[in-house]
C-alpha positions in Angstrom: 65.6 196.9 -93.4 68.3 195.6 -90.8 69.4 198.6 -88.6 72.8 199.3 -88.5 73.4 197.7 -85.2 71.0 195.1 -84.6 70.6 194.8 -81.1 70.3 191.4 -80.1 70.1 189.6 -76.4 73.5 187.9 -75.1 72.2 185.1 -75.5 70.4 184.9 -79.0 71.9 185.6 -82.5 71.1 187.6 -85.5 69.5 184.6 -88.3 70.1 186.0 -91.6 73.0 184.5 -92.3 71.2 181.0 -91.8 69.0 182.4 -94.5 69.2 179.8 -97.7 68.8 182.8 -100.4 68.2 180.3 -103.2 64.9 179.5 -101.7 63.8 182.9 -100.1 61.4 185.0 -102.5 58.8 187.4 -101.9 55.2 187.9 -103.7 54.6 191.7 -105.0 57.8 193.1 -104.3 58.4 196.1 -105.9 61.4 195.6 -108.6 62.6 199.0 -107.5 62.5 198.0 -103.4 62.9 194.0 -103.4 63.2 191.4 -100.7 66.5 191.6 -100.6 67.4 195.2 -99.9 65.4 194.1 -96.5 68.3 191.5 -95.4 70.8 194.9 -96.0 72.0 197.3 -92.9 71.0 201.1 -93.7 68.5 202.9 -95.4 67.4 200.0 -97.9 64.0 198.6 -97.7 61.5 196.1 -99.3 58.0 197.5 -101.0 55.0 196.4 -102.4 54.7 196.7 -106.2 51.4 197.5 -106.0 49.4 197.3 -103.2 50.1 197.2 -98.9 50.4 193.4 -99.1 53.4 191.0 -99.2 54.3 187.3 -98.7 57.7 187.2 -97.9 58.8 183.5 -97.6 62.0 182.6 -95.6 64.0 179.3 -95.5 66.4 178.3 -93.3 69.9 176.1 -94.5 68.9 174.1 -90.8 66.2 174.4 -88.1 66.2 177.5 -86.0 64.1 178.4 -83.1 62.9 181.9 -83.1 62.1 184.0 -80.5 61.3 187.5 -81.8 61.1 189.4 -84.4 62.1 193.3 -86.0 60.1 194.4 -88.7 60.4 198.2 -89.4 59.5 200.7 -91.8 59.2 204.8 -92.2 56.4 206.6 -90.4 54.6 207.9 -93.2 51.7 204.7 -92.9 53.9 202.4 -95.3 55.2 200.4 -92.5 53.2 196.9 -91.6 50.2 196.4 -89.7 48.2 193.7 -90.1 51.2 190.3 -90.0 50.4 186.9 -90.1 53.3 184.2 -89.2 53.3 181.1 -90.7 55.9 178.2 -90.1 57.1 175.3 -92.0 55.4 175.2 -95.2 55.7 172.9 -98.0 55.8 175.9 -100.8 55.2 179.7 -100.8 51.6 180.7 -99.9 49.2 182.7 -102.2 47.9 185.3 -101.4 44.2 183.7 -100.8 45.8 180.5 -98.7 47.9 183.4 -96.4 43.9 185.0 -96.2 42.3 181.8 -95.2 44.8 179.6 -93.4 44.8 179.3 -89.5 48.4 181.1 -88.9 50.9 180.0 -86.2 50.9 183.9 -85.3 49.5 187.1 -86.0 49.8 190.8 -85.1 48.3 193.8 -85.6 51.4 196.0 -85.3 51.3 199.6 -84.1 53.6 202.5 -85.3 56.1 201.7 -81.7 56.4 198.5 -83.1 58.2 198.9 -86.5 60.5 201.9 -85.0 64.3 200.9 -85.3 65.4 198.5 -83.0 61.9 197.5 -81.6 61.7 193.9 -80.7 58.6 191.7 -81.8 58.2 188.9 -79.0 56.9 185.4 -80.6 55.3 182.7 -79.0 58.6 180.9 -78.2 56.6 177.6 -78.2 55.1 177.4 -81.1 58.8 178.5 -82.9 61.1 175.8 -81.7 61.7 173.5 -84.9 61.6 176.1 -88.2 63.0 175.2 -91.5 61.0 178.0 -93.5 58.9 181.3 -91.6 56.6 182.9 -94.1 55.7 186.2 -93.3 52.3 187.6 -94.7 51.6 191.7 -94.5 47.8 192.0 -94.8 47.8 196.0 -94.8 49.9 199.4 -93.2 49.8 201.7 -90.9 48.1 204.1 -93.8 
């Protein structure tokens, strides 16, 4: 979810509004929990329908650059661990292409990183020109 107050650097901005929602859509979201309770401020949040893993695919109405990254979730071993980051592809992954392909990033997230208002850095190089960020969660915390 998007805390309340998203705490952002002077002199970067917040990017969902950039979001084209037409085009966003998420793989094993739960229809109670979907993608798009995670674009909300509060308490609302995006789960897996069945299992720890996601593909959350995000595209852009122009090229951003992005720098970092929040991703949060509750402390009970629901939140993400295991994230890869993909940029600029030509359709959603499956879940077996997100498995196998090279990504332009990946994490393996601890609990201090998906507390509200922690900031995932990215490698600012490799995220200068995005139309489209697909974001894979492998497993959780749990």
């Amino acid at each position: 979810h998007i805390p309340e107050q998203v705490q952002v650097p002077a002199d970067q901005v917040e990017l969902s509004f950039l979001l084209d929602d037409r085009k966003c859509e998420c793989l094993n979201q739960d229809d109670d929990y979907p993608f798009t309770n995670s674009l909300q401020p509060g308490p609302h949040y995006l789960q897996s329908d069945c299992d720890a893993q996601l593909i959350v695919a995000l595209v852009f109405k122009s090229p951003v650059k992005l720098h970092s990254l929040q991703l949060t979730g509750p402390n009970d071993g629901r939140a993400p661990k295991g994230v890869k980051l993909f940029i600029n592809q030509p359709q959603t992954l499956d879940f077996d292409q997100a498995e196998s392909l090279v990504p332009t990033q990946q994490f393996c997230l601890t609990e201090a990183d998906v507390q509200e208002n922690s900031v995932i850095p990215l490698k600012f190089v490799h995220f200068q020109i995005v139309h489209s960020l697909t974001i894979f969660v492998k497993d959780n915390q749990g």
